[in-house]
C-alpha positions in Angstrom: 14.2 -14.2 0.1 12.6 -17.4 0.2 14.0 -20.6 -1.4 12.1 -21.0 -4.4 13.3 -17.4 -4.8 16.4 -17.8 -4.9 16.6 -20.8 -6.8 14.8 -19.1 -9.8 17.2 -16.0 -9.3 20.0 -18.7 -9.9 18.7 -20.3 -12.5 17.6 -17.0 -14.5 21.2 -15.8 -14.3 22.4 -19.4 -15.5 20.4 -19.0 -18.3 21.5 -15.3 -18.8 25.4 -16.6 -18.6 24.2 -19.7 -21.5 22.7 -17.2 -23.6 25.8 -14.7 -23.5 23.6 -12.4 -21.7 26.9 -11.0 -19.9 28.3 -10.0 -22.4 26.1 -9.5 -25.3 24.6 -6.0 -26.6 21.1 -7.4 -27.8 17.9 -8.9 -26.0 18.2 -12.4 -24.5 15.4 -15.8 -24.6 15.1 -15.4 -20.9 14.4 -11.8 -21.2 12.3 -11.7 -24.5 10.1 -14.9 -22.2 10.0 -12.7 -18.4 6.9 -11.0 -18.2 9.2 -8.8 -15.4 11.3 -6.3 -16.8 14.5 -7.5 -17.5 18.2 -5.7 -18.6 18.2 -6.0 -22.3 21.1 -4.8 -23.3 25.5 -5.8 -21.8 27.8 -3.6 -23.4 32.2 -3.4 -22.6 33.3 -1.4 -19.9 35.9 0.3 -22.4 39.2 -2.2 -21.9 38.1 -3.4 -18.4 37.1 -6.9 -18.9 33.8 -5.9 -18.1 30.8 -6.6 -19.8 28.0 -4.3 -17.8 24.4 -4.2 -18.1 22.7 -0.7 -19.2 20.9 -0.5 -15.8 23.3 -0.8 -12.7 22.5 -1.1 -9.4 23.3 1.8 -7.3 23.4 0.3 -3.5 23.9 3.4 -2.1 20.6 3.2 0.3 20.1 -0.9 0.1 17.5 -1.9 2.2 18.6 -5.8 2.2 20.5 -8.6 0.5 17.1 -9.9 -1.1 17.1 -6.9 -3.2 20.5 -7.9 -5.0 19.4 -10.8 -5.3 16.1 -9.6 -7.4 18.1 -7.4 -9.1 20.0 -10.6 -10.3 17.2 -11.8 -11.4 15.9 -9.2 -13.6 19.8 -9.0 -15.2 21.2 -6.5 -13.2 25.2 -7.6 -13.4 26.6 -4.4 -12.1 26.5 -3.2 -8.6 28.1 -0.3 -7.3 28.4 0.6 -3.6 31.0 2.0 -1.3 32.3 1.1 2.4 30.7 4.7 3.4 27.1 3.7 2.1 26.2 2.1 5.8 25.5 -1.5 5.4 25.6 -1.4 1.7 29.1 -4.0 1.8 27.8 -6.0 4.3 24.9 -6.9 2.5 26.0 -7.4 -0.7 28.6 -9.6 0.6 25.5 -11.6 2.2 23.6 -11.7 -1.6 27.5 -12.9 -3.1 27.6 -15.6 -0.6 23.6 -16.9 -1.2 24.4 -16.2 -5.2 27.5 -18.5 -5.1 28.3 -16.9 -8.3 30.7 -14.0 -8.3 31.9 -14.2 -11.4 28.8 -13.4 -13.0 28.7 -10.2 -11.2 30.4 -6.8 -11.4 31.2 -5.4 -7.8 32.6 -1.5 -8.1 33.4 0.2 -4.3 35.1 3.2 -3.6 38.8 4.4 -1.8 36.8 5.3 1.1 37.1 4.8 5.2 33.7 3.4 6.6 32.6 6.5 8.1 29.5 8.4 7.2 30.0 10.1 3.9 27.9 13.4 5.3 31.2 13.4 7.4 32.9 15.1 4.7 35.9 12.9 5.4 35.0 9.2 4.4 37.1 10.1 0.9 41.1 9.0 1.0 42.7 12.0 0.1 46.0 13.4 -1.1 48.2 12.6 2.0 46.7 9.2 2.2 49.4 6.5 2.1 49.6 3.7 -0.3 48.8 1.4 2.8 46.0 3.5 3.5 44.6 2.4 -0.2 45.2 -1.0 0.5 43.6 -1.2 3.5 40.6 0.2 2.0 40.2 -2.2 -0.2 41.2 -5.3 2.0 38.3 -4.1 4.3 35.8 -3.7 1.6 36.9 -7.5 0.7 36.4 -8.8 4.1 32.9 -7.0 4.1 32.1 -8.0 0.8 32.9 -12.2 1.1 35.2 -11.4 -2.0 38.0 -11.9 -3.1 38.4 -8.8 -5.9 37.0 -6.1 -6.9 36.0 -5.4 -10.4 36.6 -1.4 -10.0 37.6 1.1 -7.2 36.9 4.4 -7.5 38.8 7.5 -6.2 35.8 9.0 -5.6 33.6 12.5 -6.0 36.4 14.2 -7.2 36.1 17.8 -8.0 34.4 18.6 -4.5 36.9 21.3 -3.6 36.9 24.8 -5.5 40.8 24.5 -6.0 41.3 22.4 -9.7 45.3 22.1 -8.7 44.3 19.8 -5.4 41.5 17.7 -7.5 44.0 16.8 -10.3 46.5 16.1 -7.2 44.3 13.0 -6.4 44.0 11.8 -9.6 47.8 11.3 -10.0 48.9 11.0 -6.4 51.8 8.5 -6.4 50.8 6.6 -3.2 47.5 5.9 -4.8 48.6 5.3 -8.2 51.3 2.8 -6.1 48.6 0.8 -4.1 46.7 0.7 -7.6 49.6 -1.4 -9.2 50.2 -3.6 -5.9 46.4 -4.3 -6.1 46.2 -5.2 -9.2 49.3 -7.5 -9.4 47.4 -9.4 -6.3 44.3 -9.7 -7.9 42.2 -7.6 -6.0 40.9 -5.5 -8.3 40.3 -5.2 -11.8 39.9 -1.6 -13.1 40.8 1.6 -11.9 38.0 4.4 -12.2 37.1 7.8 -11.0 33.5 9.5 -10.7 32.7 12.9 -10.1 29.1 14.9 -9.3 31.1 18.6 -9.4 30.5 20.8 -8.1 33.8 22.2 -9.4 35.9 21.6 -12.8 33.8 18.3 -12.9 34.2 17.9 -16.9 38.2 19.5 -16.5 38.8 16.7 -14.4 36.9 14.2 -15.9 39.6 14.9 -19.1 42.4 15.0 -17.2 41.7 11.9 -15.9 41.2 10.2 -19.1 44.1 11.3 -20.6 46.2 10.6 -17.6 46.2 7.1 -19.0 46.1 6.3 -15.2 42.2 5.7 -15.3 40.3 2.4 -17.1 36.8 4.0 -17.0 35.2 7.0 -15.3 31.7 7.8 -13.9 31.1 11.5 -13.9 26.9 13.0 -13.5 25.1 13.4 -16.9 21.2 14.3 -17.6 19.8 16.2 -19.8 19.2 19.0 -18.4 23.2 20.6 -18.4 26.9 19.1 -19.0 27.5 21.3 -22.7 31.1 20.2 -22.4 30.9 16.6 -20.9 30.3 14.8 -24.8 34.1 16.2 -25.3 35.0 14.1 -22.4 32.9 11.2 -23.5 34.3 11.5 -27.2 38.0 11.2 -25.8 36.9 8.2 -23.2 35.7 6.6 -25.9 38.4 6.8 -28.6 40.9 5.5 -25.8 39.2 3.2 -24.7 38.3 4.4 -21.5 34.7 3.1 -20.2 32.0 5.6 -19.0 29.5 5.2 -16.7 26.7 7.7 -16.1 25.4 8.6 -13.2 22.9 11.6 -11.6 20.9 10.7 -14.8 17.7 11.8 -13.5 18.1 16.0 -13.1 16.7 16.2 -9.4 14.2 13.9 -10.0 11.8 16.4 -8.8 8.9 14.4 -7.3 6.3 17.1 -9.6 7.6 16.4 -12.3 8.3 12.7 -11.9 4.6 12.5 -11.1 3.0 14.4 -14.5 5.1 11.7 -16.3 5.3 8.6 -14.3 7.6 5.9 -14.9 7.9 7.3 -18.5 10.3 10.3 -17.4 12.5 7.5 -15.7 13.1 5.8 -18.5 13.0 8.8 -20.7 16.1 10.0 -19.0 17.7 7.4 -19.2 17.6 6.4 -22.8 18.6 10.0 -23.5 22.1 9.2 -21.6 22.4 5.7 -22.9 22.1 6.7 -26.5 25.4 8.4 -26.7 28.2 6.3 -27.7 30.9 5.2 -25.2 28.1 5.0 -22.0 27.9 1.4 -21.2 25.8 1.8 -18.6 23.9 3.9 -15.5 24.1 3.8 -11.9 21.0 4.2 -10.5 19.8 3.9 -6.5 17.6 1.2 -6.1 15.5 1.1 -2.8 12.7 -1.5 -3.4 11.2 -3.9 -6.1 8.4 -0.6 -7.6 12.3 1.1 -8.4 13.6 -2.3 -10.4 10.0 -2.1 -12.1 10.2 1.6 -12.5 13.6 1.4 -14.3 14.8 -1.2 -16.0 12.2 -1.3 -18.7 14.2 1.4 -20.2 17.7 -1.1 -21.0 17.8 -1.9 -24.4 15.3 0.7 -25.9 15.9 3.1 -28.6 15.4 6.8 -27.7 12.4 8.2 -29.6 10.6 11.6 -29.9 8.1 10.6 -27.6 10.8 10.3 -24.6 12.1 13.9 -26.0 8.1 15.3 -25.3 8.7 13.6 -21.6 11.8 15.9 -20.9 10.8 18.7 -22.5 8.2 18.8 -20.4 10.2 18.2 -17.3 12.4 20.8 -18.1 9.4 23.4 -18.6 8.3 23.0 -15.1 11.8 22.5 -13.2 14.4 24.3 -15.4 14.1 27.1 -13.4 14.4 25.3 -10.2 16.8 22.8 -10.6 20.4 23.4 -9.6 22.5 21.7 -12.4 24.5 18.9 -10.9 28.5 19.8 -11.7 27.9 23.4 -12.2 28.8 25.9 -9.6 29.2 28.9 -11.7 27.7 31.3 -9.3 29.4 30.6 -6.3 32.3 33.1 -7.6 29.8 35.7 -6.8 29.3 35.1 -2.8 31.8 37.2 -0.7 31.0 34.9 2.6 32.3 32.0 0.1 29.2 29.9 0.6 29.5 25.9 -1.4 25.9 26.9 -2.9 26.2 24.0 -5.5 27.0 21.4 -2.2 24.0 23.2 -0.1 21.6 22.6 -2.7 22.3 19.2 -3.4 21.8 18.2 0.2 18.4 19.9 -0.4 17.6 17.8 -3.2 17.9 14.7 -1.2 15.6 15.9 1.6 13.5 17.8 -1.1 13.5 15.5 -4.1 14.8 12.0 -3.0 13.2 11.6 0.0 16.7 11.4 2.4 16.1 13.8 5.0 18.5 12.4 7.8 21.3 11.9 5.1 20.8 15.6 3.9 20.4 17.3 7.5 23.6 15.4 8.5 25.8 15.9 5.7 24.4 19.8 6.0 25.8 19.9 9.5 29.3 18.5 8.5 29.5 21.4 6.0 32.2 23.6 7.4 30.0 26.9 5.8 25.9 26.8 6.1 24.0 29.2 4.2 23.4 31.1 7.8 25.3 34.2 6.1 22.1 33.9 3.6 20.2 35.0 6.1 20.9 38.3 5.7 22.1 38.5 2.7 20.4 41.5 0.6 20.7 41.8 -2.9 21.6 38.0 -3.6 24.4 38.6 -6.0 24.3 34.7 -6.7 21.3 35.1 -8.3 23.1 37.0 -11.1 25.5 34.1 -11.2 23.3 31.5 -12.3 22.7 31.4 -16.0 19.5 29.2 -15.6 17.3 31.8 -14.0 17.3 30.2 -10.4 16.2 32.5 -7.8 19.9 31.1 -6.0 19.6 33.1 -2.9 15.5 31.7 -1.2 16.4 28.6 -2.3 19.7 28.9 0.2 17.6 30.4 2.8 14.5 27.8 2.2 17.4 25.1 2.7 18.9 26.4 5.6 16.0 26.3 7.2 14.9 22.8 5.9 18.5 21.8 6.4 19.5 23.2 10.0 19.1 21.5 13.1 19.1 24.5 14.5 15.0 25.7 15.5 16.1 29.2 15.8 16.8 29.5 12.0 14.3 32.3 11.1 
């Protein structure tokens, strides 16, 4: 970023911090002048302190440091990475230190070792000791150039089939333990837990709020599934507990994206952000054309237009879209095959473009869809209650997936 750059993105956010920007709920001067989209709208992180913008920053493929700091330009106050997102802490800690103005921005990470997250074994499990937890966090500081964290996240809970070891992390003493010393140090804030499924994702996401353990949770909502999640988001919300959405865009499907352009974007997103108790969306932002493409949705109203824009959406990829969370259908496979796991990997290659993070995280799974192969009758099919043809799209992903040429 050059200088005059980053001089304006420090002098927007000065004038974002005078106006209350950071912790208002309506449109700003410096937004209502920008002729750049700009976050509209700050809302309370349910008893956290924290006062997040609608849009947040999801640095989960960051390209650079300049990005955050553009990101800070346009309002973005809420940035969520992890120390198994690559180079995401390194870099943010290089925007922090060229900011040189922390407290103006919300910095969420996860319990994680800085490994790969295809690895399958990035996320501190039960077993994990409460120095473990520290540690993790004291790395992510040193990365970072901070000296707190805002939140930490036990992280993508509810990605093994068995509900009694999910909950086990939620409540595991060494955590909860390392949580309190933390906190009485001062290096973090809150204490939050996501979840993308694809087991007892909403279960969890309950037990976790009434644990009274957890100060906000960030579990996947769109509006293409979740029947059970507002129940969850009803409860968060009369205790106090903040939410924050993420997975908002149901695949993405590039088709689809395309017949609506930027509209389905922002569609989707005021759809999620008009329910009470959401204070905000994560979103992965790779460039400047994804800070144009999404923020003009913070601070807008949802309207029967945006419901057209879905509905549309879900006429040409209800059928193929695997609901994020769901899993229903893998009770039907004898050869006990994570279907809901498989297909996600093939939505990054397919839909998000990530072909090297799907393909490795695919070869980290402990089962493949191999056994699909040869497979007749596809009993998973019957499993789904969406109509996906379950079965060719575990074989189309094997072979998308595989690294293996002799797939068939």
């Amino acid at each position: 970023m050059k200088r005059r750059d980053f001089m304006k993105s420090t002098a927007v956010a000065t004038a974002l911090t005078a106006s209350g920007a950071f912790g208002a709920t309506a449109l700003t001067a410096e937004a209502a002048r920008s002729d750049k989209p700009m976050v509209r709208r700050y809302s309370p992180l349910g008893k956290t302190g924290v006062k997040m913008g609608d849009i947040a920053f999801g640095a989960g493929r960051l390209p650079s440091a300049s990005l955050i700091l553009r990101a800070i330009d346009r309002g973005v106050n809420y940035i969520d990475t992890a120390p198994d997102y690559g180079p995401s802490e390194d870099l943010i800690g290089d925007a922090l230190t060229r900011f040189r103005q922390r407290d103006k921005v919300y910095i969420a990470s996860k319990f994680c070792h800085p490994i790969p997250y295809q690895s399958g074994r990035s996320h501190l499990q039960v077993g994990s000791s409460r120095k473990e937890y520290i540690e993790s966090v004291e790395s992510s500081l040193k990365r970072l150039g901070t000296d707190y964290l805002d939140v930490v996240f036990v992280h993508a809970i509810g990605e093994k089939a068995s509900f009694g070891d999910e909950k086990a992390r939620l409540v595991d003493d060494e955590m909860l333990e390392a949580v309190e010393v933390l906190k009485k140090q001062g290096k973090i804030r809150a204490l939050a837990v996501s979840s993308h499924g694809p087991h007892n994702m909403e279960k969890l996401m309950l037990e976790a709020v009434r644990s009274g353990h957890f100060d906000a949770i960030m579990p996947a909502f769109n509006f293409m599934q979740f029947p059970k999640l507002p129940e969850v988001l009803d409860e968060a919300y009369r205790r106090g507990v903040g939410v924050v959405a993420m997975k908002t865009l149901a695949g993405d499907k590039k088709a689809g994206a395309k017949s609506g352009g930027p509209e389905f974007a922002q569609a989707a997103f005021k759809w999620v952000l008009k329910h009470p108790g959401v204070s905000g969306l994560v979103i992965t932002m790779k460039s400047v054309s994804d800070l144009d493409r999404y923020i003009p949705a913070s601070g807008q109203g949802f309207t029967p237009g945006d419901q057209k824009v879905l509905d549309r959406y879900a006429a040409l990829h209800g059928m193929d879209y695997c609901r994020t969370g769901c899993g229903d259908c893998e009770a039907g496979c004898d050869e006990g095959v994570p279907v809901a796991t498989i297909l996600r990997q093939q939505m990054y290659f397919e839909d998000y473009g990530d072909e090297k993070r799907a393909m490795q995280g695919y070869a980290h799974l402990t089962k493949s869809a191999a056994a699909c192969l040869a497979c007749s009758g596809d009993p998973c099919n019957d499993g789904c209650a969406y109509g996906l043809k379950v079965g060719g799209k575990l074989r189309a992903a094997h072979r998308t997936l595989s690294f293996d040429l002799q797939v068939g």
